[in-house]
Steps between C-alpha positions, in 0.01 A plus 500: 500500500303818493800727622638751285777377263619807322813549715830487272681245716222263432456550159864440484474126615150460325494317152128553533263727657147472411283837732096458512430350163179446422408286169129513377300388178196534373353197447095469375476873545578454851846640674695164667794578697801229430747651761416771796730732616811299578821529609791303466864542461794286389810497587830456250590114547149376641325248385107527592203260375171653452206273575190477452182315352400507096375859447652672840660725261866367555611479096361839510726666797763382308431610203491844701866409695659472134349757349287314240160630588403863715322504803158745515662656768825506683873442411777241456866639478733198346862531522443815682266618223142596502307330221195723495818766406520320173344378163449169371876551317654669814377199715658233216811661554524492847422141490793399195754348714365512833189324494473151395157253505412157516130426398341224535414476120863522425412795232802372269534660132373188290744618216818507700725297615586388872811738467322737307211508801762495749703796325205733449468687826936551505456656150232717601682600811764584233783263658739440235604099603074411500631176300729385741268582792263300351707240433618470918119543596389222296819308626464565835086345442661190311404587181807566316422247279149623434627830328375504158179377588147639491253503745252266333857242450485556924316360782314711779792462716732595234327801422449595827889452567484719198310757658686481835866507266347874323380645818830538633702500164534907579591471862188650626464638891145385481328234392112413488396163455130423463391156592817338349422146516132505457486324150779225591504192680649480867797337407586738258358796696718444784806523313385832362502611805789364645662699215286790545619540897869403381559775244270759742790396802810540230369840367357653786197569312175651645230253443119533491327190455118445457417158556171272708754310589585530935765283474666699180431790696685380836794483313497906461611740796190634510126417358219788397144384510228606286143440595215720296757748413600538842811470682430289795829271637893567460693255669880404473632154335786328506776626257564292187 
Protein backbone atom coordinates (compact mmCIF):
# COMPACT_ATOMS: atom_id res chain seq x y z
CA UNK A 1 0.00 0.00 0.00
CA UNK A 2 2.33 2.67 -1.21
CA UNK A 3 -0.55 5.12 -2.36
CA UNK A 4 -1.01 8.28 -0.75
CA UNK A 5 -3.23 8.21 2.39
CA UNK A 6 -3.51 11.78 3.46
CA UNK A 7 -6.99 12.35 1.96
CA UNK A 8 -9.60 13.41 4.81
CA UNK A 9 -12.21 10.82 3.87
CA UNK A 10 -9.69 8.19 4.58
CA UNK A 11 -8.35 9.38 7.55
CA UNK A 12 -11.88 9.55 8.62
CA UNK A 13 -12.42 5.67 8.52
CA UNK A 14 -8.67 5.02 9.55
CA UNK A 15 -7.99 4.09 13.30
CA UNK A 16 -4.43 3.79 12.08
CA UNK A 17 -2.26 5.12 9.49
CA UNK A 18 1.31 4.39 9.67
CA UNK A 19 3.26 6.63 6.12
CA UNK A 20 7.05 5.41 5.27
CA UNK A 21 8.37 4.65 8.71
CA UNK A 22 11.57 3.69 8.92
CA UNK A 23 12.99 2.26 12.43
CA UNK A 24 16.88 1.95 12.78
CA UNK A 25 19.45 1.26 15.70
CA UNK A 26 22.74 1.29 16.16
CA UNK A 27 23.87 -1.75 17.19
CA UNK A 28 28.03 -2.54 17.60
CA UNK A 29 28.65 0.86 16.11
CA UNK A 30 26.96 -0.25 13.10
CA UNK A 31 23.38 1.34 11.80
CA UNK A 32 20.65 -1.88 11.56
CA UNK A 33 17.44 -1.03 10.11
CA UNK A 34 14.37 -2.86 12.14
CA UNK A 35 11.55 -1.56 9.78
CA UNK A 36 11.98 0.16 6.08
CA UNK A 37 9.79 2.54 4.83
CA UNK A 38 6.34 1.05 5.30
CA UNK A 39 3.03 1.68 4.86
CA UNK A 40 0.06 0.45 6.32
CA UNK A 41 -3.28 1.65 7.33
CA UNK A 42 -6.10 0.44 9.57
CA UNK A 43 -9.30 0.82 9.40
CA UNK A 44 -11.89 1.63 12.56
CA UNK A 45 -13.39 -1.99 13.36
CA UNK A 46 -10.54 -4.19 11.65
CA UNK A 47 -8.91 -6.65 13.07
CA UNK A 48 -5.33 -7.37 11.31
CA UNK A 49 -2.49 -9.94 12.53
CA UNK A 50 0.99 -9.01 11.87
CA UNK A 51 3.31 -11.91 11.18
CA UNK A 52 6.38 -12.62 11.05
CA UNK A 53 9.55 -14.65 12.30
CA UNK A 54 11.53 -13.82 15.86
CA UNK A 55 13.34 -10.52 15.11
CA UNK A 56 11.26 -9.39 11.76
CA UNK A 57 10.63 -6.37 13.72
CA UNK A 58 6.80 -7.06 14.33
CA UNK A 59 6.72 -6.09 18.41
CA UNK A 60 8.48 -3.16 17.10
CA UNK A 61 5.79 -1.84 14.32
CA UNK A 62 3.59 -2.00 16.99
CA UNK A 63 5.15 -0.39 19.33
CA UNK A 64 5.18 2.40 16.48
CA UNK A 65 1.06 1.78 15.66
CA UNK A 66 0.42 2.69 19.50
CA UNK A 67 2.59 5.20 19.91
CA UNK A 68 5.03 3.62 22.41
CA UNK A 69 8.24 4.00 20.52
CA UNK A 70 9.12 6.76 17.31
CA UNK A 71 10.08 5.74 14.08
CA UNK A 72 13.65 7.37 12.56
CA UNK A 73 11.62 8.54 9.95
CA UNK A 74 8.06 8.79 8.89
CA UNK A 75 4.62 9.18 10.65
CA UNK A 76 1.74 7.35 12.35
CA UNK A 77 -1.53 9.44 12.93
CA UNK A 78 -3.78 7.37 15.69
CA UNK A 79 -7.27 8.32 16.15
CA UNK A 80 -6.76 10.78 13.47
CA UNK A 81 -3.66 12.10 15.26
CA UNK A 82 -0.11 12.31 14.23
CA UNK A 83 2.21 10.98 16.92
CA UNK A 84 5.45 12.52 15.72
CA UNK A 85 2.99 15.90 16.53
CA UNK A 86 3.38 14.99 20.14
CA UNK A 87 5.56 14.32 23.31
CA UNK A 88 5.93 11.38 25.33
CA UNK A 89 2.85 13.02 27.69
CA UNK A 90 0.82 14.19 24.59
CA UNK A 91 1.06 10.58 23.14
CA UNK A 92 -0.10 9.01 26.87
CA UNK A 93 -3.01 11.02 26.57
CA UNK A 94 -4.12 10.18 23.38
CA UNK A 95 -3.82 6.63 24.30
CA UNK A 96 -6.01 6.96 28.05
CA UNK A 97 -9.18 5.49 26.99
CA UNK A 98 -8.70 4.56 23.54
CA UNK A 99 -5.94 2.29 23.44
CA UNK A 100 -5.88 -0.83 25.33
CA UNK A 101 -2.94 -3.86 25.25
CA UNK A 102 -2.58 -7.34 25.86
CA UNK A 103 1.12 -8.51 26.26
CA UNK A 104 2.19 -11.54 26.36
CA UNK A 105 3.94 -11.04 29.81
CA UNK A 106 0.67 -9.94 31.20
CA UNK A 107 2.58 -6.67 32.73
CA UNK A 108 0.09 -6.76 35.87
CA UNK A 109 0.90 -4.31 38.96
CA UNK A 110 2.23 -7.02 41.52
CA UNK A 111 0.76 -4.76 44.38
CA UNK A 112 -2.78 -4.56 43.14
CA UNK A 113 -5.49 -6.32 43.08
CA UNK A 114 -7.41 -8.09 40.07
CA UNK A 115 -9.99 -5.15 40.38
CA UNK A 116 -7.48 -2.79 41.17
CA UNK A 117 -5.45 -3.98 37.72
CA UNK A 118 -8.59 -4.10 35.93
CA UNK A 119 -9.70 -0.48 37.19
CA UNK A 120 -6.44 1.29 36.42
CA UNK A 121 -6.70 2.24 32.78
CA UNK A 122 -10.83 3.56 33.50
CA UNK A 123 -9.32 5.79 36.26
CA UNK A 124 -6.72 7.09 34.16
CA UNK A 125 -9.11 7.66 31.34
CA UNK A 126 -10.86 9.61 34.16
CA UNK A 127 -14.29 7.52 33.92
CA UNK A 128 -15.99 8.04 37.07
CA UNK A 129 -17.79 4.18 37.42
CA UNK A 130 -13.81 2.50 36.79
CA UNK A 131 -15.00 0.15 39.82
CA UNK A 132 -17.95 -1.07 38.35
CA UNK A 133 -16.35 -1.43 34.90
CA UNK A 134 -13.97 -3.44 36.36
CA UNK A 135 -16.14 -5.36 38.13
CA UNK A 136 -18.36 -6.40 34.53
CA UNK A 137 -14.89 -6.96 32.73
CA UNK A 138 -13.68 -9.33 35.18
CA UNK A 139 -17.31 -10.84 35.18
CA UNK A 140 -17.72 -11.08 31.78
CA UNK A 141 -13.81 -13.23 31.89
CA UNK A 142 -15.29 -15.42 34.86
CA UNK A 143 -13.46 -14.03 37.41
CA UNK A 144 -15.85 -12.37 39.60
CA UNK A 145 -14.88 -14.41 42.20
CA UNK A 146 -11.19 -13.76 41.76
CA UNK A 147 -11.53 -9.97 42.72
CA UNK A 148 -9.48 -9.36 45.66
CA UNK A 149 -6.78 -11.36 44.51
CA UNK A 150 -3.19 -10.71 43.48
CA UNK A 151 -1.43 -11.73 40.67
CA UNK A 152 1.06 -14.05 42.36
CA UNK A 153 -2.59 -15.70 44.27
CA UNK A 154 -3.43 -16.19 40.11
CA UNK A 155 -2.56 -18.54 37.47
CA UNK A 156 -1.19 -17.55 33.88
CA UNK A 157 -4.58 -17.87 32.56
CA UNK A 158 -6.02 -15.88 35.29
CA UNK A 159 -3.76 -13.16 34.82
CA UNK A 160 -3.97 -13.12 31.39
CA UNK A 161 -7.93 -12.99 31.70
CA UNK A 162 -6.73 -10.22 33.90
CA UNK A 163 -4.96 -8.52 31.31
CA UNK A 164 -7.61 -9.13 28.61
CA UNK A 165 -10.52 -7.80 31.54
CA UNK A 166 -8.12 -4.12 31.86
CA UNK A 167 -7.57 -3.72 28.24
CA UNK A 168 -11.02 -3.03 27.56
CA UNK A 169 -12.11 -1.85 31.14
CA UNK A 170 -12.09 1.91 29.35
CA UNK A 171 -13.91 0.95 26.22
CA UNK A 172 -11.04 1.48 23.97
CA UNK A 173 -11.49 1.80 19.85
CA UNK A 174 -8.19 0.06 19.60
CA UNK A 175 -6.62 -2.55 21.00
CA UNK A 176 -2.99 -4.10 20.54
CA UNK A 177 -2.33 -7.41 21.68
CA UNK A 178 1.21 -8.77 21.46
CA UNK A 179 1.57 -12.47 21.32
CA UNK A 180 -1.31 -13.04 23.85
CA UNK A 181 -1.07 -16.61 24.50
CA UNK A 182 2.57 -17.17 24.13
CA UNK A 183 3.35 -18.05 27.87
CA UNK A 184 0.09 -20.33 28.35
CA UNK A 185 -0.82 -23.69 27.52
CA UNK A 186 -3.19 -24.46 24.43
CA UNK A 187 -6.03 -25.22 26.37
CA UNK A 188 -5.93 -22.21 28.17
CA UNK A 189 -4.67 -20.12 25.21
CA UNK A 190 -7.54 -20.91 23.16
CA UNK A 191 -9.97 -19.66 25.48
CA UNK A 192 -8.08 -16.39 25.63
CA UNK A 193 -8.72 -16.05 22.46
CA UNK A 194 -12.04 -17.12 22.08
CA UNK A 195 -12.61 -14.25 24.54
CA UNK A 196 -10.28 -12.00 22.88
CA UNK A 197 -12.37 -12.33 19.29
CA UNK A 198 -15.74 -12.26 21.44
CA UNK A 199 -15.29 -8.92 23.21
CA UNK A 200 -13.35 -7.47 19.75
CA UNK A 201 -17.03 -8.62 17.80
CA UNK A 202 -19.27 -6.99 20.87
CA UNK A 203 -17.23 -3.70 20.91
CA UNK A 204 -16.37 -3.19 17.51
CA UNK A 205 -12.91 -2.68 18.46
CA UNK A 206 -9.95 -2.21 16.01
CA UNK A 207 -7.54 -4.95 16.66
CA UNK A 208 -3.83 -5.36 15.86
CA UNK A 209 -2.47 -8.53 16.78
CA UNK A 210 1.23 -9.70 16.54
CA UNK A 211 1.44 -13.25 16.78
CA UNK A 212 3.76 -16.55 14.77
CA UNK A 213 0.85 -18.08 14.99
CA UNK A 214 -1.01 -18.65 11.00
CA UNK A 215 -3.78 -20.14 12.39
CA UNK A 216 -4.31 -17.17 15.19
CA UNK A 217 -3.75 -15.00 12.41
CA UNK A 218 -6.53 -16.58 9.97
CA UNK A 219 -8.90 -15.73 12.37
CA UNK A 220 -8.23 -11.78 11.63
CA UNK A 221 -9.73 -9.98 8.41
CA UNK A 222 -6.59 -9.33 7.31
CA UNK A 223 -2.76 -10.51 8.09
CA UNK A 224 0.58 -8.07 7.69
CA UNK A 225 3.80 -9.88 7.17
CA UNK A 226 7.09 -8.90 8.33
CA UNK A 227 10.20 -10.38 6.86
CA UNK A 228 13.74 -8.35 7.58
CA UNK A 229 11.82 -5.29 8.25
CA UNK A 230 10.06 -5.55 5.14
CA UNK A 231 6.58 -5.65 4.16
CA UNK A 232 6.22 -8.50 1.82
CA UNK A 233 2.43 -10.37 1.84
CA UNK A 234 -1.15 -8.87 2.85
CA UNK A 235 -3.76 -11.23 2.34
CA UNK A 236 -7.46 -11.34 3.65
CA UNK A 237 -8.78 -14.00 6.42
CA UNK A 238 -11.76 -15.09 7.44
CA UNK A 239 -13.62 -12.78 9.93
CA UNK A 240 -13.73 -13.90 13.58
Amino acid sequence: MNEVLSRDADTQVSAIVAEKICKEIISGGARLTILDDLDLQIAAGESVAILGRSGSGKTTLLSLLAGLDSPTRGDVRLAGQSLGALDEDGRARLRAGRVGFVFQSFQLLSGLTALENVMLPAELAGLADAGQRAQDMLTQVGLAARTTHYPHQLSGGEQQRVALARAFAASPSILFADEPTGNLDVATGSSIIEQLFAMNRSRGTTLVLVTHDQQLAARCGRTVTLEAGKLVERSAGPRA
